[in-house]
Structure formats: structure tokens, C-alpha cells
ZAMARGU-4260 file (C-alpha; in steps of 0.2 Angstrom, whole numbers, plus 5000, padded with zeros to 4 digits):
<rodrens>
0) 4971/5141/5142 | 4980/5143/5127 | 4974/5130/5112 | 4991/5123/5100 | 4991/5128/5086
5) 4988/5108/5081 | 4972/5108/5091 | 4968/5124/5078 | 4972/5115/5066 | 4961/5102/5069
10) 4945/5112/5072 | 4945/5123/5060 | 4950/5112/5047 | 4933/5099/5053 | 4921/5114/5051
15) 4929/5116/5034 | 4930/5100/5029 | 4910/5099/5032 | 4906/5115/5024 | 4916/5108/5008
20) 4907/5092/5009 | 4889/5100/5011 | 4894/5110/4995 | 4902/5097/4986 | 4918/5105/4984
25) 4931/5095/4996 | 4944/5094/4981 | 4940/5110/4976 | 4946/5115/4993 | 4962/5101/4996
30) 4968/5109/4980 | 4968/5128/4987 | 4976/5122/5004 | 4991/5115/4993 | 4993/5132/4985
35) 4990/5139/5002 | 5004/5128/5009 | 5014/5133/4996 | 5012/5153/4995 | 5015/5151/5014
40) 5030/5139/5011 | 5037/5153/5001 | 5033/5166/5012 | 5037/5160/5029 | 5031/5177/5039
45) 5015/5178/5030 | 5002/5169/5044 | 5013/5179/5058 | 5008/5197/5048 | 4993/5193/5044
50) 4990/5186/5062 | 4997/5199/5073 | 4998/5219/5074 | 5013/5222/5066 | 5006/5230/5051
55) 4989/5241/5049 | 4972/5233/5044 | 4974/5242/5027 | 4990/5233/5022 | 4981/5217/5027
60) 4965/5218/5016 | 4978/5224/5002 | 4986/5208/5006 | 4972/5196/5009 | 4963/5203/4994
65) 4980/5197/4982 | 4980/5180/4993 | 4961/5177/4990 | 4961/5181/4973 | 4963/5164/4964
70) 4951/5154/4977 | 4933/5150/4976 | 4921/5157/4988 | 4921/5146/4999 | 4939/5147/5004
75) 4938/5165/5003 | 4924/5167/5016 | 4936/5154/5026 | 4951/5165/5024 | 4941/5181/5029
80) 4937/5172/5044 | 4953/5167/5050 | 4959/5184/5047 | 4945/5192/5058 | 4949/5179/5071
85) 4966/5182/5067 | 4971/5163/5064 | 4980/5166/5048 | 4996/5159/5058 | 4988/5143/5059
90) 4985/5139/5040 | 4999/5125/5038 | 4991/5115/5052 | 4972/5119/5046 | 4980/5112/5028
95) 4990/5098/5035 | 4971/5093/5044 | 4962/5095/5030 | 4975/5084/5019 | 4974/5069/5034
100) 4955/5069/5034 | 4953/5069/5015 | 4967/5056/5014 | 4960/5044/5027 | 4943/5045/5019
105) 4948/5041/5002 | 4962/5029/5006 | 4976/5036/5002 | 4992/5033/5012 | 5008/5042/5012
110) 5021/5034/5014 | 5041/5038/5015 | 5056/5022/5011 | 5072/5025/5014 | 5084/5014/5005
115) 5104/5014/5002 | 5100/5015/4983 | 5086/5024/4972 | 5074/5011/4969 | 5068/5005/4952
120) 5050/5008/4946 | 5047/4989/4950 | 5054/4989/4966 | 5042/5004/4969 | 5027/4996/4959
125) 5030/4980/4973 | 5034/4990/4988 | 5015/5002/4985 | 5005/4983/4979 | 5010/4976/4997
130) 5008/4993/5008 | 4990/4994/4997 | 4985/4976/5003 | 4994/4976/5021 | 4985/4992/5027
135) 4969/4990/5017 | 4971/5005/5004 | 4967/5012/4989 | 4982/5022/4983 | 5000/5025/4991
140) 5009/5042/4989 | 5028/5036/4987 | 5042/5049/4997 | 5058/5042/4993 | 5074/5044/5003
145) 5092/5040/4998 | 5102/5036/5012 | 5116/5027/5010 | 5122/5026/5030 | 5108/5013/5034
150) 5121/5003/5025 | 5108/4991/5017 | 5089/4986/5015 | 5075/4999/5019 | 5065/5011/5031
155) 5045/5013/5028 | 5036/5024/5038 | 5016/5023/5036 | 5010/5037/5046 | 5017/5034/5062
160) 5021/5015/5059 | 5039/5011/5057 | 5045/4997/5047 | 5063/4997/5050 | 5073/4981/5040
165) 5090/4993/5037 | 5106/4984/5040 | 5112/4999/5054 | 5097/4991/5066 | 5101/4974/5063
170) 5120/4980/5067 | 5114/4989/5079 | 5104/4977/5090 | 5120/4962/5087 | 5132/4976/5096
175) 5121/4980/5108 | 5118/4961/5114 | 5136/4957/5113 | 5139/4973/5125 | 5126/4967/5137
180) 5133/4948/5137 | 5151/4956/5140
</rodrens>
């Protein structure tokens, strides 16, 4: 059976994860998965090369040699390895894993408003104090979204909790009880 390329994720990014804390280089390591993320963000056929047959083992140690370059050696024995096993096509989800697991033992949140107009730096300042005290944390990493056709109020998504006070769902939710009541 086939494993996703989340469930990847996931393991590999434990046994790294441990590694990095054995050595005492977790940020070390978060830092070159967001360069990682990056490179590969800027070169979306990268994992799939490096992963599959379509160009000769020279060309990839060429390749893996420039990518590994700028990274300790930690995370270029971890690269090596995910070559060999020819995982490079899962670096996004190994990063993605990483990031949650760093992010949920050092309370950190991330968190995404929506709102019909660009919020002021008090309106955000207020909005982080009370997600840091609802969900018990220590910082709150602000993505803000302009969206003018919730017509009023604001969306926050905390992982996967939504916290939906827009004026479209209150709208919403009145036309749909008068359509049943009709």
C-alpha cells in the first residue's frame, strides 16, 4: 500500500525533528525548511526531477550538490537521504510537518482574519492579545485577508477552528430560516 505523501511528511519530518533536537539545532533546521520551501516554491518541478528517472544520476548530484550547498550538515545528510530514497517530492509536506511540530511546542499559532477592511495595528494588537489568552499561547502569527464580499465583521481560522462573525453568515442563516418557514 501506497503511503500519501502527508503521512511522509509526517515521518520523516519526526525523525528529523528528533535528530535536530538531540543536536540542538531545531531552528537551525526550521530556518533551512523555509528556504527549502522556498527554492521549491520557485521551482515547482524540482522534488518531481529529483524524485523520479527523468534525468541521469549525474545531473542530480550536480543539482543536489547547488541545493545542499548553503545548509548545515545535518540537513545535508537529510537531503542525501531523501534523494537515495527518492523522497525529494515530499519536501513541502516534510517542511510543513516540521513547521507544525516546532510551532505547537513552542506556542505559536497561525492564524488567518478575514475582514471587509485592512485592520489597524490596534485592531490587530487586540485581535493576537485575545487568540493568545483563548487558546493558551505564546505568540500569534497574523495572515490578513481583505475581502470585502463578507460585507462586514471578520473570519479567524486558528488551525482548523473557524470563528465566523462576517455579516454574509448572519445573512445567510436569516434567508435560510425564512426559506424553511416559507
Amino acid at each position: 500500500m501506497k503511503i500519501s505523501k502527508l503521512q511522509v511528511g509526517k515521518r520523516y519530518s519526526k525523525a528529523l525533528y528528533e535528530v535536530a533536537q538531540e543536536e540542538n539545532v531545531v531552528d537551525e533546521i526550521l530556518e533551512d525548511l523555509k528556504a527549502l520551501k522556498v527554492i521549491y516554491k520557485e521551482n515547482p518541478n524540482l522534488g518531481f526531477a529529483l524524485s523520479g528517472n527523468s534525468i541521469s544520476a549525474t545531473e542530480k548530484n550536480k543539482i543536489m550538490d547547488t541545493l545542499k550547498k548553503p545548509f548545515g550538515e545535518l540537513m545535508q545528510n537529510f537531503l542525501s537521504m531523501l534523494v537515495d530514497r527518492k523522497r525529494m517530492d515530499c519536501v513541502d509536506e516534510i517542511a510543513d510537518a516540521y513547521i507544525d511540530k516546532y510551532d505547537a511546542d513552542n506556542g505559536i499559532v497561525e492564524v488567518e482574519v478575514t475582514s471587509t477592511i485592512e485592520l489597524s495595528s490596534d485592531q490587530e494588537d487586540k485581535l493576537k492579545s485575545v487568540i493568545e489568552q483563548r487558546f493558551s499561547v505564546k505568540q500569534v502569527n497574523l495572515t490578513k485577508i481583505v475581502d470585502p464580499s463578507i460585507i462586514g465583521g471578520v473570519i479567524i481560522r486558528v488551525g482548523d477552528q473557524v470563528i465566523d462573525g462576517s455579516v454574509l453568515k448572519r445573512y445567510t442563516a436569516i434567508k435560510n430560516l425564512l426559506l424553511v418557514n416559507n
